[in-house]
N, C-alpha and C positions, 0 to 999 in steps of 0.2 A: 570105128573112127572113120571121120570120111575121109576118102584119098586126096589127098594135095597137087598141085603142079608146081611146075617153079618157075618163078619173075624172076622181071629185071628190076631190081631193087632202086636202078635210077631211075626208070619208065613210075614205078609203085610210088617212088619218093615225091616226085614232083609233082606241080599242079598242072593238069589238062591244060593245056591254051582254048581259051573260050571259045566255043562256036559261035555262029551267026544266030542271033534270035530266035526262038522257036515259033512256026509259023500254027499257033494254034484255032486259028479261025475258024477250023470246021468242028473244033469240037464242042457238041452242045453242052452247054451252062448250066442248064434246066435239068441236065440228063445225068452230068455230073452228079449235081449237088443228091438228087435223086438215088443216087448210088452210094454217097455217103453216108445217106438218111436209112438208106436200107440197113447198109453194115451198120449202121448204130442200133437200129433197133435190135435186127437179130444177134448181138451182141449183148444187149439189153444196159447198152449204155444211158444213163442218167441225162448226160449233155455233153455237149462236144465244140470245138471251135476252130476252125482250120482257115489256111493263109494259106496261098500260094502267087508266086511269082516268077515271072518270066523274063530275064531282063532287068531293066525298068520299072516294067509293067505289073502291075497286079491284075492276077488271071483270076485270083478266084479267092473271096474272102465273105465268112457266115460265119454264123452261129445255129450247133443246131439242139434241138430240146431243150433242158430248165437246166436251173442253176443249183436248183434243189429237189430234190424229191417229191411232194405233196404242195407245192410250192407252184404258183404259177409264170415265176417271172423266166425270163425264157435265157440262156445263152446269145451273145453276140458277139461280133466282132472285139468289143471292147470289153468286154467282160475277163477278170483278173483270172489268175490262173496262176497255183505255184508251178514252176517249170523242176524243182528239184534237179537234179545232177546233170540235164541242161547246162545249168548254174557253171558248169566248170565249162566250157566254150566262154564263157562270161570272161573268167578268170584268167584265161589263156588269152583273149582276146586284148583284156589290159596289161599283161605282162608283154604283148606287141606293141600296143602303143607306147609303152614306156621303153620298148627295145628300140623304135623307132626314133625316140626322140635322143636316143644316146643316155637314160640314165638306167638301164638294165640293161646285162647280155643274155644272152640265156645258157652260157655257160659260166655263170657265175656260181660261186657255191653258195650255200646257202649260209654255212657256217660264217662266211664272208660277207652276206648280208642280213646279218639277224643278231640282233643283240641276246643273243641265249648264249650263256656259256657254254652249258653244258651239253648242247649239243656236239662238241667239240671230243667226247669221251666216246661214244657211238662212230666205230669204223666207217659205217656204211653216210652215217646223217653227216658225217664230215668232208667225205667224198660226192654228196649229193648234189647237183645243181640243182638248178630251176628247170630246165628241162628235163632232167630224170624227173623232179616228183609230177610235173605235169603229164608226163607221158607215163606216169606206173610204172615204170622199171627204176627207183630207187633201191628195191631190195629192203625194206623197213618193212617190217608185220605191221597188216593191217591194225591193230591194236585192237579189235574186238569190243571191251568194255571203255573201252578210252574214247569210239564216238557216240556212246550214246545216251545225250542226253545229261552231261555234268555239267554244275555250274561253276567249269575252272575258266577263266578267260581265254584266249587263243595264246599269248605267250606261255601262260601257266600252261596248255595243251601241252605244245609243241614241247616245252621244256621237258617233259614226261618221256614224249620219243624218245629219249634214251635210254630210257628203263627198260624199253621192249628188247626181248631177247633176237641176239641175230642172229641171222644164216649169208655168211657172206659170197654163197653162192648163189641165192637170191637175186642179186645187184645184175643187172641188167634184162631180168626177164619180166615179163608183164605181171602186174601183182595190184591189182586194183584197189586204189588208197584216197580215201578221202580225207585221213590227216594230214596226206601230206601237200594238200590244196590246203589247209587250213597251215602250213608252212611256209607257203606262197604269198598267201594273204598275209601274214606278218611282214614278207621282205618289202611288198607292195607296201606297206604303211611306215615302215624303217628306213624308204627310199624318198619317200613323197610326204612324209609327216601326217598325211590322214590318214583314217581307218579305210579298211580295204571296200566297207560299204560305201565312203565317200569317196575313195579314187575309181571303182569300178563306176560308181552311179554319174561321176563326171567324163569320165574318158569312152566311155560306151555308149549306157541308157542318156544320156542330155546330151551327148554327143551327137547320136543318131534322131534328138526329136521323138524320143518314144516317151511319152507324157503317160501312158499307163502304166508305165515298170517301175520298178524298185528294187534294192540290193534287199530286201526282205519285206514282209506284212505291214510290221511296224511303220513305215514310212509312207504307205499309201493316204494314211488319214480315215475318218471316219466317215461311212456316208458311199466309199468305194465300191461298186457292182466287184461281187468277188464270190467263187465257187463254192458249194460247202463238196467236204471228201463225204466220199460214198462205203462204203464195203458193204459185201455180201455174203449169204451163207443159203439155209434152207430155204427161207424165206422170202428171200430175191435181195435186191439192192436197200439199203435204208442208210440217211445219211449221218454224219459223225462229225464233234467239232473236228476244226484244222486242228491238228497235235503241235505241242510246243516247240521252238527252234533248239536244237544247239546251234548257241551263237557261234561259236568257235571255231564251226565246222564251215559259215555260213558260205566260204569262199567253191564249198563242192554242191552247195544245198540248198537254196533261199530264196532265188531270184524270183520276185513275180512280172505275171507278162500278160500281154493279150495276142491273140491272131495281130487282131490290125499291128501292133507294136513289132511284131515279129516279122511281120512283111517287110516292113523299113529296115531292121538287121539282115534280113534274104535277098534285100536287094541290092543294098550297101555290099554287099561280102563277094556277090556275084555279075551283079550288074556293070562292072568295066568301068563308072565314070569316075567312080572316087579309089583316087589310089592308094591312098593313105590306107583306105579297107582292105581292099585288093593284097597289096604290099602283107597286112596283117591275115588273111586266108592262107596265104600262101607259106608263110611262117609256122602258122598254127595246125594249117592240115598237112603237112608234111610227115610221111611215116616215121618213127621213133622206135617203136617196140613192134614187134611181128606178135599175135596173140595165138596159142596153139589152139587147134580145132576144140581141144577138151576144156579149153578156158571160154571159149565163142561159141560153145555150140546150144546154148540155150538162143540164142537169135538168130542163128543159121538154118533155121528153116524161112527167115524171112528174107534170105541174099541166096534163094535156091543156084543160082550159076555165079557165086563164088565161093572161090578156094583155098582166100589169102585172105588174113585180117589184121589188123593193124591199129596203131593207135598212135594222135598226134600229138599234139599240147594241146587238152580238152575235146578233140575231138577221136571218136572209129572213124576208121576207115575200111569201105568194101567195095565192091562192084554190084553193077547190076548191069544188062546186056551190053559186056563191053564197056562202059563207062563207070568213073570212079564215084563214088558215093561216098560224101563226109556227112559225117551224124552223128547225135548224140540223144539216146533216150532216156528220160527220168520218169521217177516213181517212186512209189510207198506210200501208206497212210493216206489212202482212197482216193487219191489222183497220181493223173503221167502225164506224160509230155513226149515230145516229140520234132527236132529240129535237123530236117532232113536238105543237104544239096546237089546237085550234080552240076560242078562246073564246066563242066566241057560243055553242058546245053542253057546255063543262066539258071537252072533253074532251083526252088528254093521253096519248100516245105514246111508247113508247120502245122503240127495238130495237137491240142488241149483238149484231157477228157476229164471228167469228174471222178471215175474211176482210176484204180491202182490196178490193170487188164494190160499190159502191153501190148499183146493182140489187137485190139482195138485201133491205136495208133498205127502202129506196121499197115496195117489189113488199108485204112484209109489212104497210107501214103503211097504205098503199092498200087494202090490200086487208080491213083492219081498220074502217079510216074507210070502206066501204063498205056493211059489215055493221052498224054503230050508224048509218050514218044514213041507211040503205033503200034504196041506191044499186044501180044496174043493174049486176048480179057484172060485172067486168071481167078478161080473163086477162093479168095485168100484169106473168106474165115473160116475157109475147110481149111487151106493149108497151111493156117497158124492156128489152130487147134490143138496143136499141143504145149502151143507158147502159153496159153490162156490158163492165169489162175484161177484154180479152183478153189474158191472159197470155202463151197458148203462142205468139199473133203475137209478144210480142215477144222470147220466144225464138227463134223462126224469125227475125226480126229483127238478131236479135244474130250467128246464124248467117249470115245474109246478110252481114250486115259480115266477118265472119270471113275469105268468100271472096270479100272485093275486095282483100285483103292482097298487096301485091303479090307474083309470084313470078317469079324468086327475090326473096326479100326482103333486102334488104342488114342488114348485123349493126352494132349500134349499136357504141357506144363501151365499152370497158371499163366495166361496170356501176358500178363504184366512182367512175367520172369525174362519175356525174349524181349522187349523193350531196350531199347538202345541204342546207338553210333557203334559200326560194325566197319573199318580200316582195312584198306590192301595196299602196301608199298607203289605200288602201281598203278592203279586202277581206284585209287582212292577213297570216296565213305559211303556207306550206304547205312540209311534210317530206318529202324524198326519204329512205329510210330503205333498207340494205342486211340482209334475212335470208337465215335457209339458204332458204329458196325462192326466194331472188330479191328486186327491188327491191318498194318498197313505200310508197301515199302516205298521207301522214297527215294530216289538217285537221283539228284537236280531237276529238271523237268517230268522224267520217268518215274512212274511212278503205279504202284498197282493195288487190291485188295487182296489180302493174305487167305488164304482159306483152308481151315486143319483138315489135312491127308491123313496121315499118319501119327504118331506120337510128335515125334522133333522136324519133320516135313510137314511145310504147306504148298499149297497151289497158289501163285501167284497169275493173276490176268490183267494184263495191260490195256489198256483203249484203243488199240491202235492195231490194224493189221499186221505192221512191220517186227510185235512182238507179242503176237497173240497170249500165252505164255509160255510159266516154268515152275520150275519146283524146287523153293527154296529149303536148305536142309540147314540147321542148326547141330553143332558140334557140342556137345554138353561133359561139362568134368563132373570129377565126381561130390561136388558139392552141391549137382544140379543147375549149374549155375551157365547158360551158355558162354563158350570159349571163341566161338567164330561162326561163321557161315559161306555158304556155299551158294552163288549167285550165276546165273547164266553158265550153270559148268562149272563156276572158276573158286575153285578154294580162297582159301586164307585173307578173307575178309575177317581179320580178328576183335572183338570186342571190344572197345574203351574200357579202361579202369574206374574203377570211381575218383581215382587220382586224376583221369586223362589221360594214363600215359595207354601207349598200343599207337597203331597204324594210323587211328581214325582222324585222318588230317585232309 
């Protein structure tokens, strides 16, 4: 564990008072982008698009390589980009603006603005404000199967929090929660009468003039320059559709963006002239939760001189030589993101890569924040080297499992017998589904090809890096007939009746 020091929790709390503009004149442009181009390559990034600002000013804004793989059209400034969990700065952002205008506090509870009853039965969900769940110390379990990928609405979500079991010792420590941004977002629409796509996309994205973003895909239109996701294994990179939304989650997950769009948000937040932003940074980056080293420490090799981490409403908080660092990185499903500031110098970051590598963004932004502020060059794809997924381990991974299958391996049951709507009190229904390929499982947008393991286990493999696979087990009585299954780990996903009756709702 790395050793700690100890702040001043008021000095940590609060926002830097702005220095005087950074006087970046001497640093070559040419030389930069040059350095950028490198780390992409030897990273063996697909394409990339970075934003940076000073001020005001925009210091430095490209595109660098394609947008696709085999594909010649190149990345640019304006080129889309999902930002994924970026998305909650988003969400935090407009829960400022509406704190600002007097019709939100941020210690309102939640129970108190959300028409879900039932949330009201959960100790923890009733005690919750808006700024616990923004800040991850509500103390709610992550829910596991609850964000991934059902088609329940966000009310229908949130109404479920309560099903999750608690740990009321939980309740104030950092616990990183994306339902319960998708709890936000209901209060955001129970407040303001639109959906949280239509109040973020007015109070933020049209607010700021960013004419490439959107609260999700959907909204950009047809015809829009937009990434495809990448992943990789033995082979090198090869690209993949964008995988489907949970809508419900959309408030942690969805936002798309560009460099150039992202500059006008880095310079709004930092640049001093609009207060109204200013006012809304200052709200938003404020420490909330302290994160312990064992929770931080997969990105702590990218804030090698700090000690202390933090988290605000939507955004980390770290240091880097003496100055505070507010950021936020996203990923999964063959791209990340990257929306990095340091107020005390104006200045404001941003890098979009096609890949799901967080290495790759860090290594860029480090190495940007090094050159504006006279930092000793650091080679920081050696020293995020260990942040960097490795994809092809976990296709050699997958291939290991392959050859523990036993052999001979016993032949299941008549493929037609596992067919059916399979229920879990919680966590909802899951489809066994028969095509000409064979079985097949469904859970609202997720969804995978079954493949016989064993007798009453299959292999199940998703599209998407975020859940490469697993191994589905069937529970069978003794009339042969399956009773339940076993999904991501989690038992008692029980069978429909042929009456209908069971869980399967």
């Amino acid at each position: 564990m790395r050793a700690t020091r100890s702040i001043r929790l008021g000095a940590c709390c609060a926002l830097l008072l702005l220095a005087p503009e950074l006087s970046a004149g001497e640093i070559d442009d040419g030389a930069l982008r040059a350095e950028i181009e490198s780390i992409r390559e030897r990273l063996a990034v697909p394409g990339a698009a970075v934003g940076v600002t000073v001020g005001r000013r925009t210091f430095l804004l490209g595109g660098f390589g394609v947008r696709r793989l085999g594909s010649p059209e190149p990345v640019t400034a304006r080129t889309r980009f999902p930002v994924a969990s970026v998305t909650k700065a988003f969400t935090g952002l407009t829960v400022a603006r509406l704190v600002d205008e007097g019709r939100l506090a941020w210690d309102d509870r939640l129970v108190d603005r959300i028409d879900v009853p039932s949330l009201a039965r959960s100790s923890l969900l009733a005690a919750a404000t808006l700024s616990d769940a923004l800040a991850h110390r509500s103390g709610v379990a992550p829910g596991g199967l609850l964000g991934l990928h059902s088609g329940w609405s966000r009310r229908e979500l949130v109404a479920r929090l309560a099903l999750l079991p608690e740990d009321p010792s939980a309740r104030g420590r950092f616990g990183y929660n994306n339902l319960m941004y998708a709890a936000v977002g209901l209060a955001i629409e129970d407040e303001t009468g639109e959906s949280w796509e239509d109040a973020a996309q007015r109070l933020v994205i049209d607010a700021l003039g960013m004419r490439d973003s959107a609260t999700h895909h959907g909204l950009l239109g047809e015809g829009v320059p937009r990434v495809s996701a990448h992943v990789t294994g033995r082979d090198g990179w090869r690209p993949i559709g964008n995988g489907a939304e949970f809508a419900a989650i959309r408030p942690a997950s969805t936002v798309v963006s560009s460099a150039r769009d992202l500059t006008l948000l880095t310079r709004a937040l930092v640049g001093e002239e609009e207060p109204e932003w200013t006012r809304a940074l200052e709200a938003t980056a404020s420490a909330r939760t302290l994160i312990p080293a064992e929770a931080f420490g997969w990105l702590a090799p990218a804030f090698p001189d700090c000690h202390t981490f933090a988290y605000g409403r939507g955004w980390f908080l770290a240091e880097r030589a003496g100055r505070r660092v507010v950021f936020h990185p996203g990923g999964g499903g063959g791209v990340s993101s990257l929306l990095l500031l340091i107020p005390a110098e104006r200045i404001g970051i941003s890098v979009l890569t096609n890949d799901d590598d967080y290495a790759s963004n860090l290594a860029i932004a480090n190495t940007i924040v090094d050159r504006l502020l006279t930092l000793e060059p650091r080679d920081w794809v050696s020293e995020l080297e260990e942040l960097r997924t490795d994809h092809a381990a976990e296709a050699r991974a997958r291939d290991e499992l392959l050859e523990t299958r036993p052999s001979p391996a016993l032949p299941p049951l008549p493929l037609e017998t596992y067919v059916g709507r399979y229920g879990h009190p919680v966590y909802g229904a899951v489809e066994i589904v028969r095509g000409e390929g064979g079985l097949r499982l469904q859970r609202g947008a997720l969804g995978g090809a079954l493949e016989e393991w064993d007798r009453d286990s299959f292999l199940v493999t998703y599209p998407s890096t975020s859940y490469v696979y697993d191994i589905v087990t069937f529970t069978i009585g003794s009339d042969r007939v399956p009773l339940s299954l076993t999904f991501f780990d989690q038992p008692g996903f029980d069978r429909a009746s042929r009456e209908g009756h069971g869980h399967a709702h």
